[in-house]
Structure formats: C-alpha cells, structure tokens
C-alpha positions as protocol buffer text, in pm:
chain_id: "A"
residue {
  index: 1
  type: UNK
  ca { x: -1647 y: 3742 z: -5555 }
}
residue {
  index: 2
  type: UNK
  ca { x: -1740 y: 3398 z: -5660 }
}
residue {
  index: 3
  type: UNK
  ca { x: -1395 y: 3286 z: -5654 }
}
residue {
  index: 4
  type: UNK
  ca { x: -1361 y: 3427 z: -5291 }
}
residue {
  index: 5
  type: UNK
  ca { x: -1638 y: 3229 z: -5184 }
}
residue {
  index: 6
  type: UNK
  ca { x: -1566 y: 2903 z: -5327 }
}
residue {
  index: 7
  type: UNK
  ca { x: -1186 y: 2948 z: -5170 }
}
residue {
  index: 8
  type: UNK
  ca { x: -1366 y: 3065 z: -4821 }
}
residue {
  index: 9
  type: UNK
  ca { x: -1605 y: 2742 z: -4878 }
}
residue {
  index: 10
  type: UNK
  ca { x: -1316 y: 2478 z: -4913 }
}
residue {
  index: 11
  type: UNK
  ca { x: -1102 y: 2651 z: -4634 }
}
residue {
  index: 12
  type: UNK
  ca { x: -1336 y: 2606 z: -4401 }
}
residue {
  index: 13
  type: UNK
  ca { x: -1408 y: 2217 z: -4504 }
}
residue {
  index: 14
  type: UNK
  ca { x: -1040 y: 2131 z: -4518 }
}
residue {
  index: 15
  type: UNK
  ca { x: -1021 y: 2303 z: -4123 }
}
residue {
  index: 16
  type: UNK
  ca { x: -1329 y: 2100 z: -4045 }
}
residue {
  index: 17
  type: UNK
  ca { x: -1154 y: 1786 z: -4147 }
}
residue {
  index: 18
  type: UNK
  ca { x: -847 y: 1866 z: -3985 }
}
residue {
  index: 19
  type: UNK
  ca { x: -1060 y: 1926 z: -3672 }
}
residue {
  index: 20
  type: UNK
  ca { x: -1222 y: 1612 z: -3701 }
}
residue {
  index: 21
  type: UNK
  ca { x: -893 y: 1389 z: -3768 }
}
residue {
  index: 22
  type: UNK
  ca { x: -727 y: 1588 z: -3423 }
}
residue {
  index: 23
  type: UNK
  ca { x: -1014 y: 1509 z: -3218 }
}
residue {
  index: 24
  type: UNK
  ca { x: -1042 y: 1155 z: -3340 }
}
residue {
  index: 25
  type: UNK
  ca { x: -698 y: 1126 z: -3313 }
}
residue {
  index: 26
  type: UNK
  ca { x: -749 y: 1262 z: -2906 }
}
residue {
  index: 27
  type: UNK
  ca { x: -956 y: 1018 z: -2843 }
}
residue {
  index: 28
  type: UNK
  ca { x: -765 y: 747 z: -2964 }
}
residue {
  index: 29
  type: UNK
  ca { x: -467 y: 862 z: -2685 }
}
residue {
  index: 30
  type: UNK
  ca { x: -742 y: 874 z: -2396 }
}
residue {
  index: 31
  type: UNK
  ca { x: -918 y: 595 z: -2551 }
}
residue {
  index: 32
  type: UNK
  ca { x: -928 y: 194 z: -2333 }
}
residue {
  index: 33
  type: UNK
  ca { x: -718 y: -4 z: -2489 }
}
residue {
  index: 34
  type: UNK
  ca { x: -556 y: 174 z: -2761 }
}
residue {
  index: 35
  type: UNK
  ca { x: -238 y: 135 z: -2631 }
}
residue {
  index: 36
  type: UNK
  ca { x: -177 y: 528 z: -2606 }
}
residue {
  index: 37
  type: UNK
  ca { x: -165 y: 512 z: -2221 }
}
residue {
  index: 38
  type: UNK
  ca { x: 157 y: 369 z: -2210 }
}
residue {
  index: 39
  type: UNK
  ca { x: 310 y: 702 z: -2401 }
}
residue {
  index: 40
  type: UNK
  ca { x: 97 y: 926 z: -2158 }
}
residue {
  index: 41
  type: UNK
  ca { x: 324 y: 752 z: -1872 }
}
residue {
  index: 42
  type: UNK
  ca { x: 605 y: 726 z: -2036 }
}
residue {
  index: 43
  type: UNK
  ca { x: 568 y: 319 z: -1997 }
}
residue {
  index: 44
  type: UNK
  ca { x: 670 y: 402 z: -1648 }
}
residue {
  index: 45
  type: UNK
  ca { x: 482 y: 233 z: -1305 }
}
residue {
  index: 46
  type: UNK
  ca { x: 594 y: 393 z: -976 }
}
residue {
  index: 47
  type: UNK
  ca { x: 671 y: 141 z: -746 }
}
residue {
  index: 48
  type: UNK
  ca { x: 794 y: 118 z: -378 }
}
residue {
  index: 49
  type: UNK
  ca { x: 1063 y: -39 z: -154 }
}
residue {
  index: 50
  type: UNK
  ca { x: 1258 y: -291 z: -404 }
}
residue {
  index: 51
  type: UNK
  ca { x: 1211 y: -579 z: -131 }
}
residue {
  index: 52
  type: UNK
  ca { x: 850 y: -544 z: -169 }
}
residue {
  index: 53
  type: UNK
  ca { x: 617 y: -849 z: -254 }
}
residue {
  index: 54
  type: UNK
  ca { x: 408 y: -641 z: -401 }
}
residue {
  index: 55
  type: UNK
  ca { x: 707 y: -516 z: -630 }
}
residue {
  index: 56
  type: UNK
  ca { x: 770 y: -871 z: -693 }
}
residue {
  index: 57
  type: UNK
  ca { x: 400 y: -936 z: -803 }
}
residue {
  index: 58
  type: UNK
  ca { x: 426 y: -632 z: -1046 }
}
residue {
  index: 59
  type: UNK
  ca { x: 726 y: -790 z: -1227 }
}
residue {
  index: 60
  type: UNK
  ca { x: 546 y: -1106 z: -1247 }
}
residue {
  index: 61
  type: UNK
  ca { x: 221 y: -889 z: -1407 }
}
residue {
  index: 62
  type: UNK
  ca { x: 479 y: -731 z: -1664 }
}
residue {
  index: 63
  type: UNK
  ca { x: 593 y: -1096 z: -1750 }
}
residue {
  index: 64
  type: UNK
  ca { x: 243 y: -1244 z: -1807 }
}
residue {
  index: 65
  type: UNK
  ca { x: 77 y: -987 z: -1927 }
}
residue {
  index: 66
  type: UNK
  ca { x: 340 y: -917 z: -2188 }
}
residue {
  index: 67
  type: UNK
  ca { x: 391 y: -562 z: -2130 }
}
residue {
  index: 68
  type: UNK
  ca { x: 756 y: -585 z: -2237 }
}
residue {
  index: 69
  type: UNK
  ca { x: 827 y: -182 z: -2296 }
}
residue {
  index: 70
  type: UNK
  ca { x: 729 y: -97 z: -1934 }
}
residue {
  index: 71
  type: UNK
  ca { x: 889 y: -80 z: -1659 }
}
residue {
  index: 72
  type: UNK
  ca { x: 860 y: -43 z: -1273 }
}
residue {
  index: 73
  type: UNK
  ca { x: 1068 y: 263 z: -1100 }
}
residue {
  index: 74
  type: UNK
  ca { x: 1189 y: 106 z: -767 }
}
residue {
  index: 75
  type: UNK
  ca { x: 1132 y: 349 z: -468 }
}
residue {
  index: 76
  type: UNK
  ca { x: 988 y: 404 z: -162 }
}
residue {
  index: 77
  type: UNK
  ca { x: 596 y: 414 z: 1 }
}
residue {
  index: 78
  type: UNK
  ca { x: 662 y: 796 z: 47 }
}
residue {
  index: 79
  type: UNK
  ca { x: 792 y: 840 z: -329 }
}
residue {
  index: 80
  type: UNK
  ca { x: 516 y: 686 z: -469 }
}
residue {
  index: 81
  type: UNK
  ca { x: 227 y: 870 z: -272 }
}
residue {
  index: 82
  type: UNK
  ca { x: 451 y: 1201 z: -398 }
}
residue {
  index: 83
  type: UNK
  ca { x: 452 y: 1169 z: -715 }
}
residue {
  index: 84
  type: UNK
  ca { x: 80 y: 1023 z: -712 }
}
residue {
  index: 85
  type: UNK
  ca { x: -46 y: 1358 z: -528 }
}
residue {
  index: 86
  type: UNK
  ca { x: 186 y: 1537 z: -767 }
}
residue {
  index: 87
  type: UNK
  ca { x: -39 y: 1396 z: -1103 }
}
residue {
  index: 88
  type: UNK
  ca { x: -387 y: 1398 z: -925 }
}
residue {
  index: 89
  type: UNK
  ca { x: -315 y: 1772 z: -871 }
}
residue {
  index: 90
  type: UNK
  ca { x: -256 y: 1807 z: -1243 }
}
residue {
  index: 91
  type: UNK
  ca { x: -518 y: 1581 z: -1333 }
}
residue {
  index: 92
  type: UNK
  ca { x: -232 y: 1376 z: -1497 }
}
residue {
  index: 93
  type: UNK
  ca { x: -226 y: 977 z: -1551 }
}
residue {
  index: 94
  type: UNK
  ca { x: -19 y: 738 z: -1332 }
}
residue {
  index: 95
  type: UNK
  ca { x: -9 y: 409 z: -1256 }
}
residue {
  index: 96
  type: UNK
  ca { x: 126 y: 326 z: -933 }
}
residue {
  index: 97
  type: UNK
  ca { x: 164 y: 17 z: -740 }
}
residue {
  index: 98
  type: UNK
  ca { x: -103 y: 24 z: -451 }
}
residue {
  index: 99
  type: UNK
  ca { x: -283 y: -156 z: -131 }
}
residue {
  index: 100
  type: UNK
  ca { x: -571 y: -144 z: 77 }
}
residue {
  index: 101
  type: UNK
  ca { x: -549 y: 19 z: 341 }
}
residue {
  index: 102
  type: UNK
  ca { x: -376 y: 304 z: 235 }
}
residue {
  index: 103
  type: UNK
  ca { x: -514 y: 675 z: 302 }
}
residue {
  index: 104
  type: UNK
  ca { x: -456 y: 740 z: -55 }
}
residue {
  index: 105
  type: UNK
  ca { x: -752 y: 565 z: -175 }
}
residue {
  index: 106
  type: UNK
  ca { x: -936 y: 844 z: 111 }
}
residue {
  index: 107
  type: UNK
  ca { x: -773 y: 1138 z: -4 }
}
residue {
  index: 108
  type: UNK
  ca { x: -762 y: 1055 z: -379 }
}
residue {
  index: 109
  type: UNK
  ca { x: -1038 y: 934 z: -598 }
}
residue {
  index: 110
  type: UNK
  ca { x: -872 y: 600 z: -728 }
}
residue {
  index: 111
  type: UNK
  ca { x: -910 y: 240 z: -891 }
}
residue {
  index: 112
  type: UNK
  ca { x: -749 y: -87 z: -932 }
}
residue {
  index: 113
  type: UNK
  ca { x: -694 y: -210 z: -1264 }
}
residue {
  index: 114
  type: UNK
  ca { x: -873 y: -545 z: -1358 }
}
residue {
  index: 115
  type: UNK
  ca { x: -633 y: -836 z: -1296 }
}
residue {
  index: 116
  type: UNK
  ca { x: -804 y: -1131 z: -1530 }
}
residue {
  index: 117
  type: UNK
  ca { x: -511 y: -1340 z: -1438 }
}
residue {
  index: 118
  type: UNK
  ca { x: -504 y: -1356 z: -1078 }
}
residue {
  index: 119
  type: UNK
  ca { x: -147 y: -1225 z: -1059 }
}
residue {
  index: 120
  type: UNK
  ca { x: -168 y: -1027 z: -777 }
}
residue {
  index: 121
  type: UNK
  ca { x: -371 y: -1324 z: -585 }
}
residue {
  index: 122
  type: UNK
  ca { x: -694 y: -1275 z: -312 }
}
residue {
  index: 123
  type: UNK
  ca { x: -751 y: -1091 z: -41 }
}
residue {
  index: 124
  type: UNK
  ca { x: -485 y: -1079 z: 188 }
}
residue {
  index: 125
  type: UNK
  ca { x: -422 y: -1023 z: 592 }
}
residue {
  index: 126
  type: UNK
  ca { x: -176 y: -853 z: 792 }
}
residue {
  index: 127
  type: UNK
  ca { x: -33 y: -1081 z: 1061 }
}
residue {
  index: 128
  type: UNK
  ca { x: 124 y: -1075 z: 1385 }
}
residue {
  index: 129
  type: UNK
  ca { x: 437 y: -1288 z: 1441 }
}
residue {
  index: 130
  type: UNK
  ca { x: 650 y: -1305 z: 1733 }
}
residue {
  index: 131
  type: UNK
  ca { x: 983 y: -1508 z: 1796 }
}
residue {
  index: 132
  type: UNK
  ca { x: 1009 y: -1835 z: 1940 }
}
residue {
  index: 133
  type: UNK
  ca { x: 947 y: -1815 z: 2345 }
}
residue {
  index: 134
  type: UNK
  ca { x: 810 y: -1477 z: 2353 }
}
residue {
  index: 135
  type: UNK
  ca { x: 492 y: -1654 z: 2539 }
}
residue {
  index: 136
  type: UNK
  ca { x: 764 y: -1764 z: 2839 }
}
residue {
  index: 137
  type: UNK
  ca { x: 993 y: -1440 z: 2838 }
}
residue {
  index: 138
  type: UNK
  ca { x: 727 y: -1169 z: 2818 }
}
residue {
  index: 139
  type: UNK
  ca { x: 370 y: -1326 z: 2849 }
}
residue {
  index: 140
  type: UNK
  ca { x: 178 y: -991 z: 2941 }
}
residue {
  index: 141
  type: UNK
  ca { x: 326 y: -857 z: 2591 }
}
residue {
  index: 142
  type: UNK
  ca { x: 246 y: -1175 z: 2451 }
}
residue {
  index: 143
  type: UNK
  ca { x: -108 y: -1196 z: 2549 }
}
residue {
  index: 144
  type: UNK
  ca { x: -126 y: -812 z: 2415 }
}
residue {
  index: 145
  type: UNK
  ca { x: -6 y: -939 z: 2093 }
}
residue {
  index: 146
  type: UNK
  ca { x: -209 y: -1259 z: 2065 }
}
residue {
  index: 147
  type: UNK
  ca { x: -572 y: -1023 z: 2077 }
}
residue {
  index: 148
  type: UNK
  ca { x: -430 y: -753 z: 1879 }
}
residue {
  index: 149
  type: UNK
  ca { x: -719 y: -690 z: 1589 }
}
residue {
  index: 150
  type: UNK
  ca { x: -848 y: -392 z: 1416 }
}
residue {
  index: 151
  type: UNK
  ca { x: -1019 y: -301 z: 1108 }
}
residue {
  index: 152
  type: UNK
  ca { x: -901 y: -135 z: 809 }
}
residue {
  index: 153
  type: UNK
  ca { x: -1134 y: 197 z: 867 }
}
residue {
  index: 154
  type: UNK
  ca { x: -883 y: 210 z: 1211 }
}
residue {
  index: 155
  type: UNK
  ca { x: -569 y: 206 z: 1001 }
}
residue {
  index: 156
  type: UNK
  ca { x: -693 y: 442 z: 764 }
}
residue {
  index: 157
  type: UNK
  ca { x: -781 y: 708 z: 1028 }
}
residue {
  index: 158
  type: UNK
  ca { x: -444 y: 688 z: 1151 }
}
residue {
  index: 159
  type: UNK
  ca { x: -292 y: 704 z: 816 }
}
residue {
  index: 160
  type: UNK
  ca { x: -427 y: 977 z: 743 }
}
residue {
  index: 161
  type: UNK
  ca { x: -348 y: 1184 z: 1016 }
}
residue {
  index: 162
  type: UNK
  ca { x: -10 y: 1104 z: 950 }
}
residue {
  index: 163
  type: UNK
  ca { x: -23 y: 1190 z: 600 }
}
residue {
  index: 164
  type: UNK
  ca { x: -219 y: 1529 z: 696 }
}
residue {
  index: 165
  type: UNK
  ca { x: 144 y: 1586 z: 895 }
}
residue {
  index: 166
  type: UNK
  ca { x: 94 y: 1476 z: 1252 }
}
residue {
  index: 167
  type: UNK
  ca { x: 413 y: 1233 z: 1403 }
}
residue {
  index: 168
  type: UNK
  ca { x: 347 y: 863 z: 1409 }
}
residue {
  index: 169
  type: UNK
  ca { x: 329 y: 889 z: 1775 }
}
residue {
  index: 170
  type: UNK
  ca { x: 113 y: 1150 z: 1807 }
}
residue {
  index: 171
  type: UNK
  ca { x: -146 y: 1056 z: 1528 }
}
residue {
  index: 172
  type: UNK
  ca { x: -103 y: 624 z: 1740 }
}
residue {
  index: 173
  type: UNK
  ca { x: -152 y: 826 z: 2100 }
}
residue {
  index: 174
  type: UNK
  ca { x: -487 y: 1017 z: 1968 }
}
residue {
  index: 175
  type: UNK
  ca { x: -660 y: 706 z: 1829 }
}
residue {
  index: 176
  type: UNK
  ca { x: -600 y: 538 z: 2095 }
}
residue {
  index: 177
  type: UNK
  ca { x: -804 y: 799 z: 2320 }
}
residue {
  index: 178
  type: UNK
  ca { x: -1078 y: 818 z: 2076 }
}
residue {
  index: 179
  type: UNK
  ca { x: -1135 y: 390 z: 2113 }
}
residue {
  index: 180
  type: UNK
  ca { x: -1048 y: 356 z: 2480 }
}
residue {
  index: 181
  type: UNK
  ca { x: -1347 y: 87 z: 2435 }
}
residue {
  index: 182
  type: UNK
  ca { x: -1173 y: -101 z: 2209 }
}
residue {
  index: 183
  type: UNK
  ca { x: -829 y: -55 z: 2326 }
}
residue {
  index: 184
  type: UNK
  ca { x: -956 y: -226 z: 2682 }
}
residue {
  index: 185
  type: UNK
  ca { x: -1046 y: -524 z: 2522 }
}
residue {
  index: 186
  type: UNK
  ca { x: -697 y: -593 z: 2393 }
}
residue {
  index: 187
  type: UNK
  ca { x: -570 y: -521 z: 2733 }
}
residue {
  index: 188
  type: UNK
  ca { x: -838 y: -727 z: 2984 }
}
residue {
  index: 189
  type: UNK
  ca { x: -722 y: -928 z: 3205 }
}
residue {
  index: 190
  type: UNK
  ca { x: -341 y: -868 z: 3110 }
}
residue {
  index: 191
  type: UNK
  ca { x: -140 y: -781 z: 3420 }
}
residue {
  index: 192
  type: UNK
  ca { x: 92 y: -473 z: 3368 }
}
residue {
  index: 193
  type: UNK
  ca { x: 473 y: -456 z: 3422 }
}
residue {
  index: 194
  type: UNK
  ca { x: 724 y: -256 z: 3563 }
}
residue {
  index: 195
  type: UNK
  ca { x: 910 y: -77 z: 3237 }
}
residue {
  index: 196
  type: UNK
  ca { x: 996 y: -422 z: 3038 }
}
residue {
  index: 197
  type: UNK
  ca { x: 1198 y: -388 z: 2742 }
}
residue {
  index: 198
  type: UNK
  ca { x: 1005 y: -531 z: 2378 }
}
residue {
  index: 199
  type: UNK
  ca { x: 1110 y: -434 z: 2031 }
}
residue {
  index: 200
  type: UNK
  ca { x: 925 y: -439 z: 1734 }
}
residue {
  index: 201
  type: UNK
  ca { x: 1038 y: -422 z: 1374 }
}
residue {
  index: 202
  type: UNK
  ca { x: 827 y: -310 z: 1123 }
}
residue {
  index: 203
  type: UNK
  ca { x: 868 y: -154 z: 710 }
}
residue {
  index: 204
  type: UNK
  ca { x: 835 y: 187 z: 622 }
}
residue {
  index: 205
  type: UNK
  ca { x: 472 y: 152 z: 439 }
}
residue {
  index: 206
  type: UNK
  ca { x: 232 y: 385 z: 548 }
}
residue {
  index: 207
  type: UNK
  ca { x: 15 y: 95 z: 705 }
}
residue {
  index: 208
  type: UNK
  ca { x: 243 y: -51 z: 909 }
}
residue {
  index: 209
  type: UNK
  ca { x: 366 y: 287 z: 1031 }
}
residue {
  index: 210
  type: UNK
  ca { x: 3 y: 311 z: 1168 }
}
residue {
  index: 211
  type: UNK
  ca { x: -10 y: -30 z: 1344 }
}
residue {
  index: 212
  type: UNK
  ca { x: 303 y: -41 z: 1490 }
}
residue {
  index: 213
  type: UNK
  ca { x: 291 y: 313 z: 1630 }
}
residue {
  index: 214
  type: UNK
  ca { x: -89 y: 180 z: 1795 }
}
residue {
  index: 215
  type: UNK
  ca { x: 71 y: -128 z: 1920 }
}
residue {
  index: 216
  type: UNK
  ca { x: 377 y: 46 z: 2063 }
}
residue {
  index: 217
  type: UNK
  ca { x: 152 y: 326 z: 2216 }
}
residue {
  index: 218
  type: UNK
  ca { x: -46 y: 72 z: 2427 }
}
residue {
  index: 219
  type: UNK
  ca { x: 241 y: -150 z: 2546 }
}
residue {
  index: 220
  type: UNK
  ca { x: 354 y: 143 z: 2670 }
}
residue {
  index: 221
  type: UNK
  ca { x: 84 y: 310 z: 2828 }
}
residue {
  index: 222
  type: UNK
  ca { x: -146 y: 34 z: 2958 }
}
residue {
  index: 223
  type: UNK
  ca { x: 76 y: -250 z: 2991 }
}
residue {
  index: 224
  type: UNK
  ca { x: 401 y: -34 z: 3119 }
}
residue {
  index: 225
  type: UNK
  ca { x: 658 y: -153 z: 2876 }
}
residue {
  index: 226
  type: UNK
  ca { x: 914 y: 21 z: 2719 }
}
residue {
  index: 227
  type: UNK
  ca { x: 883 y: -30 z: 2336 }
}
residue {
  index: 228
  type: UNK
  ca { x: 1178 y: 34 z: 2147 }
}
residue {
  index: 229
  type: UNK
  ca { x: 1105 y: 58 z: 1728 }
}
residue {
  index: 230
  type: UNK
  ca { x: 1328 y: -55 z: 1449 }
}
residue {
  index: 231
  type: UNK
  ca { x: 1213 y: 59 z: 1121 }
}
residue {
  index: 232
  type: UNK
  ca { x: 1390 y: -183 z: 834 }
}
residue {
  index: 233
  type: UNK
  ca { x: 1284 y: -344 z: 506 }
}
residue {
  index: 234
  type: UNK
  ca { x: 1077 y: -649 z: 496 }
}
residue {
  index: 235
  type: UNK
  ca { x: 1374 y: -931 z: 437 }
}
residue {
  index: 236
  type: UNK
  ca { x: 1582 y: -786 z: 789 }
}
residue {
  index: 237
  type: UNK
  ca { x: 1208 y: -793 z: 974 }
}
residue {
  index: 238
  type: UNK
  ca { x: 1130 y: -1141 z: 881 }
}
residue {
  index: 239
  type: UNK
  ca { x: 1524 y: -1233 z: 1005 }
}
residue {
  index: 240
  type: UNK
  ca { x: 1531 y: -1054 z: 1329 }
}
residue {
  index: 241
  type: UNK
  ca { x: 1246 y: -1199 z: 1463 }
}
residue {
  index: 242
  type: UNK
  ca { x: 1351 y: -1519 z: 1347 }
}
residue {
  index: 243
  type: UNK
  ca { x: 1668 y: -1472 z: 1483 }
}
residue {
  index: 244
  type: UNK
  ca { x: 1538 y: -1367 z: 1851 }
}
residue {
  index: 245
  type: UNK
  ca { x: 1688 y: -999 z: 1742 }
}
residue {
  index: 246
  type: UNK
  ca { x: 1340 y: -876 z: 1752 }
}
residue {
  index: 247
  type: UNK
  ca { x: 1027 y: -950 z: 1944 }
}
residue {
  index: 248
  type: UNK
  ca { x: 748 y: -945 z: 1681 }
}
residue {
  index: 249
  type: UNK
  ca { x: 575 y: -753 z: 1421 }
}
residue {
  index: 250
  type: UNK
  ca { x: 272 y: -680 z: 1337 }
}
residue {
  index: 251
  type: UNK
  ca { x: 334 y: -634 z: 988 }
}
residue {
  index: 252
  type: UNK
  ca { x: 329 y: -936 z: 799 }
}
residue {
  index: 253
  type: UNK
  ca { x: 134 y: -959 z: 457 }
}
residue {
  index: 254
  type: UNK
  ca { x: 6 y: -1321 z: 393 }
}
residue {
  index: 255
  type: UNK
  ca { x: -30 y: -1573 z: 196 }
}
residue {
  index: 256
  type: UNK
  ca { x: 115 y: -1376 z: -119 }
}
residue {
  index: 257
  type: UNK
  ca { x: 315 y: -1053 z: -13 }
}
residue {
  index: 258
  type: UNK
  ca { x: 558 y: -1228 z: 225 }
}
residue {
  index: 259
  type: UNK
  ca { x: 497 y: -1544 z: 170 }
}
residue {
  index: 260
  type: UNK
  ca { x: 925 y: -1579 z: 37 }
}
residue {
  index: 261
  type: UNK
  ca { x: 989 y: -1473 z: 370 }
}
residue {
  index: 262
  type: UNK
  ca { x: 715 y: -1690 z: 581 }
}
residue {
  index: 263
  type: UNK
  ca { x: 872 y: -2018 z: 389 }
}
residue {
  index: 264
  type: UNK
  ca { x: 1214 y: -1929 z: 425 }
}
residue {
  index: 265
  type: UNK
  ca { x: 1209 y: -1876 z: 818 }
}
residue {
  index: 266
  type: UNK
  ca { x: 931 y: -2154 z: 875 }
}
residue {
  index: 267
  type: UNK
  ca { x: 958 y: -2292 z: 1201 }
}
residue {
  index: 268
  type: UNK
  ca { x: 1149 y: -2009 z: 1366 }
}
residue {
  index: 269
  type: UNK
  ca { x: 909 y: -1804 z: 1441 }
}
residue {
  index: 270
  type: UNK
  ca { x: 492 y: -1832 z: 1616 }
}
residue {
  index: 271
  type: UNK
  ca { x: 239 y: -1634 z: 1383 }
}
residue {
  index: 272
  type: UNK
  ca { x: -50 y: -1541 z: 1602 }
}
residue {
  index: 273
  type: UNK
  ca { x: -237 y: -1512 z: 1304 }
}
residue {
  index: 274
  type: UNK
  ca { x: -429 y: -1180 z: 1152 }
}
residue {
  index: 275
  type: UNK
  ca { x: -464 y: -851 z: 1340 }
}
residue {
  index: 276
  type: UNK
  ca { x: -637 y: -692 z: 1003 }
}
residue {
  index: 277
  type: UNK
  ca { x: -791 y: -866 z: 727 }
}
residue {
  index: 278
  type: UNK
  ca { x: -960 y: -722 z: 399 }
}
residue {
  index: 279
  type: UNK
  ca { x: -616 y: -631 z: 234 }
}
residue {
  index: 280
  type: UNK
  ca { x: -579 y: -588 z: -176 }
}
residue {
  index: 281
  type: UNK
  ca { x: -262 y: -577 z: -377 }
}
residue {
  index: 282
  type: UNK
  ca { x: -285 y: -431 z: -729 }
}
residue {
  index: 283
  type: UNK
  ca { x: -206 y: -158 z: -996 }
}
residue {
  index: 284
  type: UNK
  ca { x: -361 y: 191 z: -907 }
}
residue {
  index: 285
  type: UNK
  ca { x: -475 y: 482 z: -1148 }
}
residue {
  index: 286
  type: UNK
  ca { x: -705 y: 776 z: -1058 }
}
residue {
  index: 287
  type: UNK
  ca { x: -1055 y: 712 z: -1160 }
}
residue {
  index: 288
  type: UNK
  ca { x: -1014 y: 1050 z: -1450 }
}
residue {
  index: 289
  type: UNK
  ca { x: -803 y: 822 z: -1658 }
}
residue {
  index: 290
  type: UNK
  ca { x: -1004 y: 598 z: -1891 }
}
residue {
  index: 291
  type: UNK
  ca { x: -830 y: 229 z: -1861 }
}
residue {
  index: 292
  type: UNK
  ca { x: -1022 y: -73 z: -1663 }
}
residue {
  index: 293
  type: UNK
  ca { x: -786 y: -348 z: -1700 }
}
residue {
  index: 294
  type: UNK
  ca { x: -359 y: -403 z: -1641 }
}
residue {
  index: 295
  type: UNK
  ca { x: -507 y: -629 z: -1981 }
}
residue {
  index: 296
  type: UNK
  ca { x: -545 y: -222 z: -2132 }
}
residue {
  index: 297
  type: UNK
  ca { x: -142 y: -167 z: -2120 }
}
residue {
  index: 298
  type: UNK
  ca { x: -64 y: -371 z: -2412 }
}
C-alpha cells in the first residue's frame, strides 16, 4: 500500500509538471513578442489589389522591419475582408492589410499594429482630380466636383450597407435621401443640364465603391447628367484621366498611397483637393490576438 501511494504521489507531480511546461509553453505562442505569431499565420499577411500603395508600403514594412520569412498574399479588397470575417468567426489570428474608412473596423472589433518607423506615413486624404479643361467642357459637373466633401462616418454608412448586401447604387441612392441637407449644399447654385455625358473611374476598394456610387447618384439626379462608371485598378485611373479618357475621380489617396501615380502624371491633370480627410494606412489584427506592434513579428 505504501508503494501504491508513493507511485500515485510522483504520478501526479510528474502530470503537474507536464501541465505546467504545456501551459507555459501556450503562453509563449499567444505571448507579444515571442515570435510565435508568425507560425499561428503561417508568416502569411493578406493583402489586396497588387497595384495598391498600400501593398507597396507593406513590402517596404517587411524590408525595414526585417521580417524576412513573411510574406504578403496579393489579392483583392473583397478577398481580404473574406478571409478576415472568415478568422474573426473562428476567433482565429490574421493580419491583414487595412484603412480607415473601411466598414470592417464597424463590423469587426480591430487594431492597427504600432508602426515605430513611420513606414506607412500620416494621415492621409482622399482627393478629387479631374482632367485638364473639365472646368470649360462641363462646368456644372465641375462645380459639383470642386464642393464635393464628406466625412468618414458618411462613407462608412454606405459601406456598410453594401457589405450587409445592398447594390452600390442602391445603398449611394438611400444616403443620399437620408442627407438631402447636405447633399443641397454640394449642389447650390449649380445650374442643371439636359442628360450630359461624365465618366468617372474609380478602384474596386470598398471606399471608393461608396464615394463614387454617391457622386454618380447626384450628378445624376440633381444635376441631370448621365454618369457612366469604369471600375479599373489604380495605375489605368490615374492614366485615363490624365489622358482626357476619363473625367475625374474621386478616389485618390494622397500624399503616400498614390503619390507614384500623382508624380508621374503631374501636370496633366487639376486636383481639386480633398473630399474626405482622416484616412490611416496600416497592418490590421482583431483586438483577441495579443501583438501591439508590426515591431512584434520578428
């Protein structure tokens, strides 16, 4: 019997130490700055659109920060918020490449990483800019254009009754009823036309969706034009309205995001300066995962 007890005695100290080493061990993996994260992700960051400033700030991050086994999965605006969701549901870690506004950061209780060396720059805004002689050829659009501004609480209601399922045009058409107050001061004074043709080009991120849709729904229905939308990457929006092939855009991400872009066409082109202001570029986790800093993926 004695023998029985001394054998129960050290079984149950060795499974105490073994319990001890696993959950030390644990919290090592969910740990800040451990490294562990990296293996939880499979050094993977989900990125967007390849064209992307913001995908080429990310590579830039990866460079200086030294993070040399990662690496960022080029995609789309829409793959990323998928495969976001898809983790948050599991309670799962991700890092994903983000901005402000976005309805994710609504929807989904998130956080940017730290960026202690300024990689990913200031506060931005999102611009208007319109091709040379727009003023001359279609000055009631022009004038539209020119007072344009909204804040990023606007955007984010309409991005998120987009993401909630609702068309582009439909989620553009009901804001637009809701702020008739502020919709009238962007069209005061402007004289309406008789079914004008204006195109606007504008990238498939979930912000610009929102704005463009707004913009289009108002040249339409208070100013009588007829707004036709071309939906391209950022490179072929920047060119066609430098080239004259498009009107404007009000999707231009300055001084950082596009700024490639903005010196490359300089001079062929007006920017009418911000319609939204308040922007952030970064790397995004959900608040659950315990990391502060892009300084914590080493």
């Amino acid at each position: 019997m004695r023998k029985k007890g001394l054998y129960l005695l050290l079984l149950a100290l060795v499974t105490a130490l073994l319990l001890t080493g696993c959950g030390e061990q644990t919290g090592k993996q969910e740990g800040k700055g451990t490294g562990k994260v990296g293996e939880q992700v499979n050094y993977k960051i989900i990125g967007i659109d390849p064209g992307a400033g913001l995908m080429k700030a990310t590579d830039k991050a990866l460079q200086e920060y030294e993070l040399k086994d990662w690496e960022l999965v080029e995609g789309s605006s829409a793959a990323m918020t998928a495969a976001l969701k898809k983790a948050y549901d599991k309670k799962e870690p991700i890092i994903v490449t983000g901005w402000t506004p976005h309805w994710m950061f609504a929807k989904f209780d998130l956080k940017y990483l730290k960026d202690p060396k300024g990689i990913f720059g200031e506060a931005e805004a999102i611009h208007t800019v319109v091709r040379k002689g727009l003023k001359n050829d279609q000055p009631s659009a022009y004038a539209f254009l020119d007072k344009f501004y909204w804040e990023p609480s606007d955007m984010e209601s309409v991005m998120m009754a987009v993401a909630e399922g609702k068309e582009p045009a439909r989620a553009a058409a009901e804001w637009v009823a809701k702020n008739e107050a502020k919709v009238a001061k962007w069209v005061e004074g402007i004289k309406p036309v008789n079914n004008k043709k204006i195109t606007l080009a504008y990238v498939a991120w979930d912000s610009e969706i929102a704005s463009t849709y707004v913009v289009a729904n108002v040249l339409e229905q208070k100013l009588g034009y007829q707004v036709e939308l071309s939906q391209v990457e950022a490179g072929p929006m920047w060119a066609g309205v430098a080239g004259g092939d498009v009107d404007g855009m009000v999707a231009a991400w300055l001084p950082t995001t596009h700024a490639d872009y903005y010196k490359k066409f300089e001079g062929k082109f007006e920017d009418l300066g911000p319609n939204l202001e308040g922007t952030k570029l970064g790397l995004v986790v959900p608040k659950y995962m315990e990391i502060d800093s892009i300084e914590d993926l080493k």
